[in-house]
N, CA, C and O of each residue as an XYZ file, in Angstrom:
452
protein
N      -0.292     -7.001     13.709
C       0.211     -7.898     12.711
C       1.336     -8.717     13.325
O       1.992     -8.264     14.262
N       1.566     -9.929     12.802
C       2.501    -10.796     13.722
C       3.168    -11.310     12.564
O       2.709    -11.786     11.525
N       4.816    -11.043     13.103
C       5.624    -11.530     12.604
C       6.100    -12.668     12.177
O       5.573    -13.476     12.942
N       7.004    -13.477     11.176
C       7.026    -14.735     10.743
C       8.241    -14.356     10.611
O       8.669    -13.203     10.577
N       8.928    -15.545     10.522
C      10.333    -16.187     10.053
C      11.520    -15.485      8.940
O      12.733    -15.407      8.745
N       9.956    -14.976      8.296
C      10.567    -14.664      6.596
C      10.580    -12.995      6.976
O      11.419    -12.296      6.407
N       9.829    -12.502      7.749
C       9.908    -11.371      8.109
C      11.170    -11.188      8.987
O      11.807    -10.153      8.792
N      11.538    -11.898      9.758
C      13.093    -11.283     10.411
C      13.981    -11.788      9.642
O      15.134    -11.358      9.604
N      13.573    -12.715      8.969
C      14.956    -12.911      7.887
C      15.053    -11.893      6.828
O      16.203    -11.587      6.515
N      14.012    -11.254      6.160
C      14.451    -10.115      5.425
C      14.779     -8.918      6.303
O      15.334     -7.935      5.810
N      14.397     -8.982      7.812
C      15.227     -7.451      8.474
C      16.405     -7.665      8.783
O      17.021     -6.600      8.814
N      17.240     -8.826      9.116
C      18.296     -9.180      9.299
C      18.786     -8.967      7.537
O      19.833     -8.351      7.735
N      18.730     -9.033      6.705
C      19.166     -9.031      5.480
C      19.908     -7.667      4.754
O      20.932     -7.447      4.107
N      18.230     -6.558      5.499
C      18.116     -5.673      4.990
C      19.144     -4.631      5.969
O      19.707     -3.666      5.454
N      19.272     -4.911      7.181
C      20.135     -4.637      8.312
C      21.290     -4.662      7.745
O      21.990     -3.678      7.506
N      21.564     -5.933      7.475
C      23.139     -6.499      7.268
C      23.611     -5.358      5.440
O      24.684     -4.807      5.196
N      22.487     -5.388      4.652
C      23.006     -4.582      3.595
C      22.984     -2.937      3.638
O      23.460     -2.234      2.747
N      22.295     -2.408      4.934
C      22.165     -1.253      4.968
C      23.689     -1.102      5.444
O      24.511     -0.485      4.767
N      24.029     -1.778      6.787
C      25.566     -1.764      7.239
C      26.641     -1.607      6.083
O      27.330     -0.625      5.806
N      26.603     -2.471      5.673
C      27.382     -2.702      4.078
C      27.571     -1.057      3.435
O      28.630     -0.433      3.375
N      26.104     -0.555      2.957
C      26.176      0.478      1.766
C      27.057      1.368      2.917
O      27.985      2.073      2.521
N      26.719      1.299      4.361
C      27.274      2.241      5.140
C      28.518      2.814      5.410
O      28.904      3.968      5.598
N      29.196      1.406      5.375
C      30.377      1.314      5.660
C      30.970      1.249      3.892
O      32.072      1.798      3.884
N      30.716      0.926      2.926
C      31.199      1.480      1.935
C      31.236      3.020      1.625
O      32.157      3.500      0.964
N      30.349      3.672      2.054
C      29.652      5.170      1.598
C      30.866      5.793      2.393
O      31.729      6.492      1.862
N      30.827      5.437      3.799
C      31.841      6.336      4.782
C      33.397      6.157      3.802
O      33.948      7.131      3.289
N      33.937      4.691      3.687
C      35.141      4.616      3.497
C      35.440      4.824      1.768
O      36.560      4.632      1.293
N      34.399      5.193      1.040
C      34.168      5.783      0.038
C      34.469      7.120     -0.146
O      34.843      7.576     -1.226
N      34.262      8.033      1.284
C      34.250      9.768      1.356
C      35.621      9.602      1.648
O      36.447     10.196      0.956
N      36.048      8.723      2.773
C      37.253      8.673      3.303
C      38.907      8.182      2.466
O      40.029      8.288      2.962
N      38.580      7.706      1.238
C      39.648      7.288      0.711
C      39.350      5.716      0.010
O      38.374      5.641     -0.736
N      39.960      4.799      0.183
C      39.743      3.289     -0.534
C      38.524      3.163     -0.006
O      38.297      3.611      1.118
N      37.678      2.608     -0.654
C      36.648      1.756     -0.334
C      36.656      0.391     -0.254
O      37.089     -0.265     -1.202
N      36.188     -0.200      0.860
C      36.017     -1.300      1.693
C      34.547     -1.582      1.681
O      33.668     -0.863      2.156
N      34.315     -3.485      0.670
C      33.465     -3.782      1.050
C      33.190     -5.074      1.753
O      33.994     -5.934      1.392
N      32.477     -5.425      2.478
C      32.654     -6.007      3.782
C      32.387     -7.095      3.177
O      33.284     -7.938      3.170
N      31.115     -7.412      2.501
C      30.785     -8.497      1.953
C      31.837     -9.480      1.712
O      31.897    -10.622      2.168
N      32.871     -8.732      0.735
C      33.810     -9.456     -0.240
C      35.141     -9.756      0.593
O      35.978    -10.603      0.280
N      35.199     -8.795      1.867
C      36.314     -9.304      2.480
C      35.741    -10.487      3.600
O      36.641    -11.091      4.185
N      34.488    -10.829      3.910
C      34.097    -12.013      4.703
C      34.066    -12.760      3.891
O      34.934    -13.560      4.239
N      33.580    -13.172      2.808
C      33.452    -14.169      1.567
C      35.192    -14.243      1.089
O      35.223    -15.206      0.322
N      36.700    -13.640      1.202
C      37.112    -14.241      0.432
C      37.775    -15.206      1.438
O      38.317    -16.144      0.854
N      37.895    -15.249      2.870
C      38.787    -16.623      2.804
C      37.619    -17.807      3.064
O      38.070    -18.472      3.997
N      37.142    -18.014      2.916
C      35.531    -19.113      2.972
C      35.418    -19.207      1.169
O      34.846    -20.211      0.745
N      35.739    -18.592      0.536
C      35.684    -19.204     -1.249
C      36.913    -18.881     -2.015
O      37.921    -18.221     -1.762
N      36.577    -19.434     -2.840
C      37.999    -19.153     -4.455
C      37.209    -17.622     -4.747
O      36.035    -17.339     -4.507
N      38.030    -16.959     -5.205
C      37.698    -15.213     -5.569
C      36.648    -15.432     -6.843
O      35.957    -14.419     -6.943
N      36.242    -16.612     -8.036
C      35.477    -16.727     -8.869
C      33.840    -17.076     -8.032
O      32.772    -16.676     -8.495
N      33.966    -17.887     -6.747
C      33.015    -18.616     -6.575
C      32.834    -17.251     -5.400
O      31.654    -16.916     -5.294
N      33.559    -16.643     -4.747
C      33.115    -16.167     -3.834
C      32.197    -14.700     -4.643
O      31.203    -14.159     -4.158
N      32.784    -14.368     -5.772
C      32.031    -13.265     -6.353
C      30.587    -13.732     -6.512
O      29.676    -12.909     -6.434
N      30.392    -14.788     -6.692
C      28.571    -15.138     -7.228
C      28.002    -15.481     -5.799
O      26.790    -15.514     -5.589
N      28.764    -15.686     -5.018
C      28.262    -15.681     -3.676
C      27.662    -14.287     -3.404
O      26.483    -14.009     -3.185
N      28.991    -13.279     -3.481
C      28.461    -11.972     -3.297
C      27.473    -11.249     -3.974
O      26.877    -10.335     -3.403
N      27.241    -11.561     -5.119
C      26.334    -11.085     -6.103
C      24.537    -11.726     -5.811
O      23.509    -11.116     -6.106
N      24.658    -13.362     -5.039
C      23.928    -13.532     -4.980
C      23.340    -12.995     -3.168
O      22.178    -12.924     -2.770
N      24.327    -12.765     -2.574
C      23.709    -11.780     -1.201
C      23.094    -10.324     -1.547
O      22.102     -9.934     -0.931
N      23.657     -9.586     -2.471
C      22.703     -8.400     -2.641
C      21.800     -8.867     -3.657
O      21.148     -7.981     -4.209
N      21.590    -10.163     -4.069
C      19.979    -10.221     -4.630
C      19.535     -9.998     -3.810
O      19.172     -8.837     -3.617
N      19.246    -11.327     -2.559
C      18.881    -11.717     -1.808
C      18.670    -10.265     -0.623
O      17.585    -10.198     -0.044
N      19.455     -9.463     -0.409
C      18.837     -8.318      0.449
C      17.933     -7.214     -0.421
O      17.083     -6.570      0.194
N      18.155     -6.955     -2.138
C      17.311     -6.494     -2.919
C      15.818     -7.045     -2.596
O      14.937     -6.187     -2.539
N      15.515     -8.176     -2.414
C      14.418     -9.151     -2.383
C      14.252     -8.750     -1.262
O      13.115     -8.290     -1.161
N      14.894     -8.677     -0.217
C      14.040     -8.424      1.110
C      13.748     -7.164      1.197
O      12.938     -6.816      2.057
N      14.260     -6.332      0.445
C      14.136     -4.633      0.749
C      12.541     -4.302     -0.020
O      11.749     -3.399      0.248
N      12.427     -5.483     -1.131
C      11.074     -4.646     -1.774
C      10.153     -5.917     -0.980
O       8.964     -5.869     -1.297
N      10.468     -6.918     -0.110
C       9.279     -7.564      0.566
C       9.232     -7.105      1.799
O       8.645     -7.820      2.610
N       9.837     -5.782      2.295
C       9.416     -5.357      3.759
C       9.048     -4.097      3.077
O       8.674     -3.200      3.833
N       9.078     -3.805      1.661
C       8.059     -2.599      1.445
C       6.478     -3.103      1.557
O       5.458     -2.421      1.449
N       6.571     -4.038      1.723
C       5.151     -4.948      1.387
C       4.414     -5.218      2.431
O       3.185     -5.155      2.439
N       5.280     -5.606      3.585
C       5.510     -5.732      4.764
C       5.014     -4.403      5.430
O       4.092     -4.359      6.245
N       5.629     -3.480      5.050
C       5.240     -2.101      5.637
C       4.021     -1.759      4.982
O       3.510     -0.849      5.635
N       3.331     -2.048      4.027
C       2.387     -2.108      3.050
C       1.204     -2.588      3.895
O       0.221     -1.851      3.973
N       1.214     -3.436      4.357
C       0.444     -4.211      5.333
C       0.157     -4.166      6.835
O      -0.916     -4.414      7.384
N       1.305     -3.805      7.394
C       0.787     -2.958      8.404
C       0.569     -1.797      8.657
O       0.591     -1.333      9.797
N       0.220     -0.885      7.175
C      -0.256      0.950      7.640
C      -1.882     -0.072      7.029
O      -2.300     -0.433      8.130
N      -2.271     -0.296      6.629
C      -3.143     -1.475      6.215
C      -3.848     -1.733      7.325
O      -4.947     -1.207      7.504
N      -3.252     -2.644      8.274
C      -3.911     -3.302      8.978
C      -3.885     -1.848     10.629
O      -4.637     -1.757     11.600
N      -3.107     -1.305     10.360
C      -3.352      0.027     11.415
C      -5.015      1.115     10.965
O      -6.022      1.577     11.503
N      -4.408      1.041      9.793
C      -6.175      1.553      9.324
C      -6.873      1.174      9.595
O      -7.707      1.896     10.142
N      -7.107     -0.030      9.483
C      -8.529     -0.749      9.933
C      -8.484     -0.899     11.012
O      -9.661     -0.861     11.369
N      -7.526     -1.149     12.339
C      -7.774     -1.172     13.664
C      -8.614     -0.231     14.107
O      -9.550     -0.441     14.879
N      -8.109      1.495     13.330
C      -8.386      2.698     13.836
C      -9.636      2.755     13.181
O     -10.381      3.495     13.823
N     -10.167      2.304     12.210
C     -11.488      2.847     11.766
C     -12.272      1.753     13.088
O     -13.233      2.208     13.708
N     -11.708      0.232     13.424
C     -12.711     -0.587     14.185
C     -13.209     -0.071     15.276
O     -14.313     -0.275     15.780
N     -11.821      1.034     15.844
C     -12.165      1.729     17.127
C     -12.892      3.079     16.863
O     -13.718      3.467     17.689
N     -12.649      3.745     15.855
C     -13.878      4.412     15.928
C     -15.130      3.992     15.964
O     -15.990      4.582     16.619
N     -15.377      2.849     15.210
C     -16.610      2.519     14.879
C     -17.484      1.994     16.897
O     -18.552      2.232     17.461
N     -16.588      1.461     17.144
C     -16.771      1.007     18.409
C     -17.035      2.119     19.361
O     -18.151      2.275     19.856
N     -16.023      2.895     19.626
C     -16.430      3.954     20.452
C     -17.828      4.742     19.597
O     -18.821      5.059     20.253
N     -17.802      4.837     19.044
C     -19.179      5.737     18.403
C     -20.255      4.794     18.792
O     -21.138      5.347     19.447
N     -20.427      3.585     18.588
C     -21.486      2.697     19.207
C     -21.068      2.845     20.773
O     -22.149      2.541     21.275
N     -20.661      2.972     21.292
C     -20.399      2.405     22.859
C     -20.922      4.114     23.277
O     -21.376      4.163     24.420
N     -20.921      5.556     22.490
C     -21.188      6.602     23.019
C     -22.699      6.769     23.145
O     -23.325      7.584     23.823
N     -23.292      5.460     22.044
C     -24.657      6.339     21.544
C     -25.190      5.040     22.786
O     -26.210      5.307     23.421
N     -24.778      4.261     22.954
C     -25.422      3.396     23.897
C     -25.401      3.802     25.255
O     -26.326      3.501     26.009
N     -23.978      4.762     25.796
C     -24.447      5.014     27.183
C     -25.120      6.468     27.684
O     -25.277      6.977     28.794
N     -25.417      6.857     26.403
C     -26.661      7.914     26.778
C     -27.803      7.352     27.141
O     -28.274      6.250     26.860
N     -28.456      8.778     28.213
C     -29.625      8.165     29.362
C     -31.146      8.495     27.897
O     -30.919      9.507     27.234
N     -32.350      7.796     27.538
C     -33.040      8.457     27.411
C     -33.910      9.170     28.297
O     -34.776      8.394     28.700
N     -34.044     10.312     28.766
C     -34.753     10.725     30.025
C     -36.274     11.469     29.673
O     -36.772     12.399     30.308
N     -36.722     10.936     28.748
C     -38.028     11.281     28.130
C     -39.118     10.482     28.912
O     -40.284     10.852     29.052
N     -38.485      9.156     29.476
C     -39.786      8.215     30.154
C     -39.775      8.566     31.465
O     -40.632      8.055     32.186
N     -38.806      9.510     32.045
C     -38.468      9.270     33.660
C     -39.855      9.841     34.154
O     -40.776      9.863     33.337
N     -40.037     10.242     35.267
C     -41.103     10.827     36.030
C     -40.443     12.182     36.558
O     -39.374     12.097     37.163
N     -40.966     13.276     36.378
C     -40.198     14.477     36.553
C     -40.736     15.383     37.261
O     -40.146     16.452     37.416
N     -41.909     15.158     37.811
C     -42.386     15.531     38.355
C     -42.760     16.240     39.874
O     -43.980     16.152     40.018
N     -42.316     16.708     40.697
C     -41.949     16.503     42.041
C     -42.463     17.833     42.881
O     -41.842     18.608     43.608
N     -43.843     17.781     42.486
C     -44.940     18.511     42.849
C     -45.307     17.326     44.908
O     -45.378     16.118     45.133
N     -45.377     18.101     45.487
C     -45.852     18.037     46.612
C     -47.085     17.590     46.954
O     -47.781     18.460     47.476
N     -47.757     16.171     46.795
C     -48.894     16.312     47.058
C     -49.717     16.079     48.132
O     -50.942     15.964     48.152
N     -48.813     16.014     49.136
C     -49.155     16.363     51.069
C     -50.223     17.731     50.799
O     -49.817     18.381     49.836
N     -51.168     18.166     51.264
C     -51.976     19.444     51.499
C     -51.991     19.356     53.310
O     -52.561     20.228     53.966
């Protein structure tokens, strides 16, 4: 299966939000929680505009998380069918290089006297 555009843009997405839950989860066990998102977004926006920014990045990695389930959907998919093509192939390619040895001449009687 071959990759597209939209496919590394949702692994980069899904990357970037797994980091995120990560580094919240750790500094979550550890004391204050720190989320990364909101501290890169606030000096680049006003704290009103930068929140819908942020809100609209974990759509946007939500969306990629259930389109690389889809993604993964498609290639156990397309692995199936490789593996059934190669069975099917080797099973033809076994029955073809058997000898039939029913026509040979087998005979090998001496007939010098």
């Amino acid at each position: 299966m071959k990759t597209n555009g939209l496919d590394w843009l949702a692994i980069v997405l899904v990357v970037v939000g797994a980091i995120t839950w990560g580094i919240l989860g750790v500094t979550g066990l550890t004391g204050e929680t720190i989320n990364v998102v909101s501290l890169i977004l606030e000096p680049i926006f006003r704290p009103g505009p930068a929140q819908t920014v942020e809100y609209l990045i974990y759509v946007l990695v939500g969306v990629s998380g259930i389109y690389l389930l889809y993604t993964a959907y498609k290639m156990g998919r397309a692995s199936r069918r490789a593996a059934r093509e190669r069975r099917r192939r080797d099973a033809t390619t076994r029955t073809d290089t058997t000898a039939d040895y029913t026509d040979t001449d087998t005979d090998n009687t001496n007939t010098e006297s």
